[in-house]
N, C-alpha and C positions, 0 to 999 in steps of 0.2 A: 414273750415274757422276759427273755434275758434281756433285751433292750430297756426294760421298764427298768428292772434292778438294777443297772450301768446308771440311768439317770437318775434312780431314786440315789443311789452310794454316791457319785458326784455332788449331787443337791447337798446329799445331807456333807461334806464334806467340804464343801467351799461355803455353804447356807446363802448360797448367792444363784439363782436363777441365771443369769446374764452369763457370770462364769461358769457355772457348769454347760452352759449351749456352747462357752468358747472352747471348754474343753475337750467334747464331745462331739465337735465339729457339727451343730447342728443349728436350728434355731430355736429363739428364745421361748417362742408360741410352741415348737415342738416338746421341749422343755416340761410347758405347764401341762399338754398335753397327757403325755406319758406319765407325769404323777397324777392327774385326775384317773386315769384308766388302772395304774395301780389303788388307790385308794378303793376306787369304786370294786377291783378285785378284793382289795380285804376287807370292804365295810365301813374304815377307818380312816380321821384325816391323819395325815403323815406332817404336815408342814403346818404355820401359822405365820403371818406377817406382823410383822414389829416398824412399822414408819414403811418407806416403797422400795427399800431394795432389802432389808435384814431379814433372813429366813428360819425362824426356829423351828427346831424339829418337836411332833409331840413326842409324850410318854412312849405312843406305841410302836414311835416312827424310831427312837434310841432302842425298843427291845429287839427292834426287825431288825434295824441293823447288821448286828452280829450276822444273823442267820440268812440275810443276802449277799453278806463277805460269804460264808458259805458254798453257798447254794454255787456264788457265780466261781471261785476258785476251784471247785468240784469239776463245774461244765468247762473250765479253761484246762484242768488237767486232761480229764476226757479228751478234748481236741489234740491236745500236745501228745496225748499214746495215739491218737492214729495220724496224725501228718510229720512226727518224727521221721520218719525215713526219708523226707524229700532234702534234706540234711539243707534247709534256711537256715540264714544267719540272722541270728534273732539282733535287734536293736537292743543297745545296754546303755543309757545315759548318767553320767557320771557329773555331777557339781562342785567345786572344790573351792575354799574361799583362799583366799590369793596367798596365807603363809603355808595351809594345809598342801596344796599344788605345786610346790617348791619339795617340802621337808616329807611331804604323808603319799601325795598321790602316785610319784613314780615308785613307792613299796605297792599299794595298791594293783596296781596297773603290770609290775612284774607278779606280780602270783596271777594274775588274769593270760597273762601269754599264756600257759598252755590250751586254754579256753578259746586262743583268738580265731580258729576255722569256726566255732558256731557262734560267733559275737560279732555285733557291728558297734565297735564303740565311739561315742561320743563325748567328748569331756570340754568343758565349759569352766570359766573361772565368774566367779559371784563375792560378794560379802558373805559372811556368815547369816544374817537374815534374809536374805535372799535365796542363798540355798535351800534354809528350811521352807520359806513358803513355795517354790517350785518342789520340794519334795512333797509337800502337806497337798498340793495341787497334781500330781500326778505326773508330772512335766518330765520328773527328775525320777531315775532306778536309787541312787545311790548317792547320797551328799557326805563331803569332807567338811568338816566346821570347827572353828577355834573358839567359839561361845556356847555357853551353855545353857541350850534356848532349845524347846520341844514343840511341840501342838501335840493335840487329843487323838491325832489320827498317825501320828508318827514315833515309830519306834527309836533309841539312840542308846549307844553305848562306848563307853570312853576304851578309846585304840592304843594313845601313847601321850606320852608327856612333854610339855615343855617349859622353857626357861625363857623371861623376859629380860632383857639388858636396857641400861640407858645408853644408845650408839650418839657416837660425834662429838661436840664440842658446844662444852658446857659456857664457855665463855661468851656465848653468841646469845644474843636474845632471842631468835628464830627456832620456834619447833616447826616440824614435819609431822600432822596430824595427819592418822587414817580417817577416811569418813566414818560419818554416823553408822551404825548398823556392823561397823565391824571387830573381830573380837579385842583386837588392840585399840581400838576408841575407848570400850569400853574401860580397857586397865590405864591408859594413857587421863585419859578424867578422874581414874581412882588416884594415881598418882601426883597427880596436880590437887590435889583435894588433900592426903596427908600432908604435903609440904606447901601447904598454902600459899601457891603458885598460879599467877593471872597471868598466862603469858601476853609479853607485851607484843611480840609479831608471831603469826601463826601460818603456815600456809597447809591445806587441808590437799592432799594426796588419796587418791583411791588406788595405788598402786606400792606394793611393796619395794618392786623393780626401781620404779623411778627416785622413790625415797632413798634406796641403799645410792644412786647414783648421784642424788644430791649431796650426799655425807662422804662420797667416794670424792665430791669436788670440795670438799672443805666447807659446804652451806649447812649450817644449822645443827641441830640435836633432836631425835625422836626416841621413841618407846619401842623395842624391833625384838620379834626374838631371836635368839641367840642362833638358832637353825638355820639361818636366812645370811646372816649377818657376816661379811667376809672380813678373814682375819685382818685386813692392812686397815680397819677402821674403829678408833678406838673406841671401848665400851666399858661399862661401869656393870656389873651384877648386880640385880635388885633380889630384892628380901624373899621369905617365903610366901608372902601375900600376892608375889608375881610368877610365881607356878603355876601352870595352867595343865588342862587338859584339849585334847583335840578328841575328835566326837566322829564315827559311824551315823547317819541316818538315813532310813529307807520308811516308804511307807506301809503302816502297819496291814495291808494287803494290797497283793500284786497277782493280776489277773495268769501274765504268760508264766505258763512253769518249769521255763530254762533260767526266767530271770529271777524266779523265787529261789531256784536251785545254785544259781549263781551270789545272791546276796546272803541265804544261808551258808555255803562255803567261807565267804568273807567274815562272815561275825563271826565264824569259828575260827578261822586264821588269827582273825587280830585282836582276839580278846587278850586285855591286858596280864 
């Protein structure tokens, strides 16, 4: 039966059959299977199709929900009081979008040292949209993000504050864009949008790092915050519309409960 409720929570969570078998490590047939033998247990269809991949959930399939976040976090505590003592190092996966991982993740990461004999952690750098659908997916314990961007199944709360700057030199035609999806594209397009600005050379950057080393060599002008930004590189402060926040998110249930125990510790640490 727990097998059912894992595939049924996936399902309903990604609404993609394919993805949940990826998630689950299983196959896709196995997939339909396991919702067919649930339904047939409750009587009820759970899912309905929208074109060949989009999977809506019914009415009865969003009440159950909740109560298989339940049922199945109940049977994971259970587990963790009786195989605590063989003292495993449980997996902790951590996501961090490229300014968060600089200014946010080494606070993160030192309050976790005392923690590190029962954690095996991993930390990965992503965009900020990326974080969250690997959080919203299961993929990811714990995502750092500098946008402020949610899903239905993810919980998120603002850690700490920052300041955007214009870094480099204004006299160049060349900016230094973040890609799409991340939270300085975001403000980098707002700001090109108040001062009605088409840049005439752009070059598109997925890396914080490389950017500061561009403006470290005299190329171009970008949108950076101030966190990241070393002093020998000159910068302009921008307004209060380029204040931002950085963002906590985990997902709104997590099976092992060292790593519920772990990301509750964190949202109480770092509440603003």
């Amino acid at each position: 039966m727990f097998k059912l409720l894992e595939t049924f929570i996936t399902v309903f969570e990604t609404r993609n059959f394919s993805k949940a078998a990826t998630q689950l490590f299983i196959s896709q047939p196995t997939v339909s299977v396991h919702i067919h033998q649930l339904e047939s247990e409750l009587g009820t269809a759970l899912f309905t199709r929208n074109g060949r991949t989009e999977i809506i959930p019914t009415e009865q399939a969003k009440q159950f929900y909740p109560q298989a976040l339940t049922i199945i976090d109940e049977w994971a505590a259970a587990q963790h009081a009786i195989t605590q003592h063989n003292n495993q190092r449980v997996i902790f996966r951590i996501a961090a979008s490229h300014t968060t991982a600089i200014s946010f993740l080494p606070q993160v990461l030192k309050f976790l040292m005392p923690k590190i004999d029962t954690l095996d952690i991993h930390v990965e750098m992503q965009n900020s949209e990326r974080v969250l659908e690997d959080v919203s997916q299961h993929k990811i314990d714990l995502g750092l993000i500098e946008k402020p961007i949610t899903a239905d199944n993810v919980m998120r709360q603002i850690a700490m504050h920052d300041q955007l700057v214009l870094a480099g030199y204004s006299d160049q035609a060349l900016w230094l864009i973040r890609e799409t999806g991340s939270g300085v594209y975001h403000y980098t397009q707002q700001y090109f949008k108040i001062h009605n600005i088409v840049p005439k050379h752009s070059i598109t950057v997925a890396s914080n790092d490389t950017i500061i080393a561009l403006l470290q060599s005299g190329i171009g002008q970008s949108i950076i915050s101030e966190k990241v930004l070393p002093s020998n590189i000159p910068s302009t402060p921008l307004s209060e519309e380029f204040k931002r926040d950085f963002y906590l998110i985990s997902p709104q249930h997590t099976e092992d409960q060292t790593v519920r125990t772990v990301l509750q510790d964190i949202w109480s640490h770092f509440k603003p």
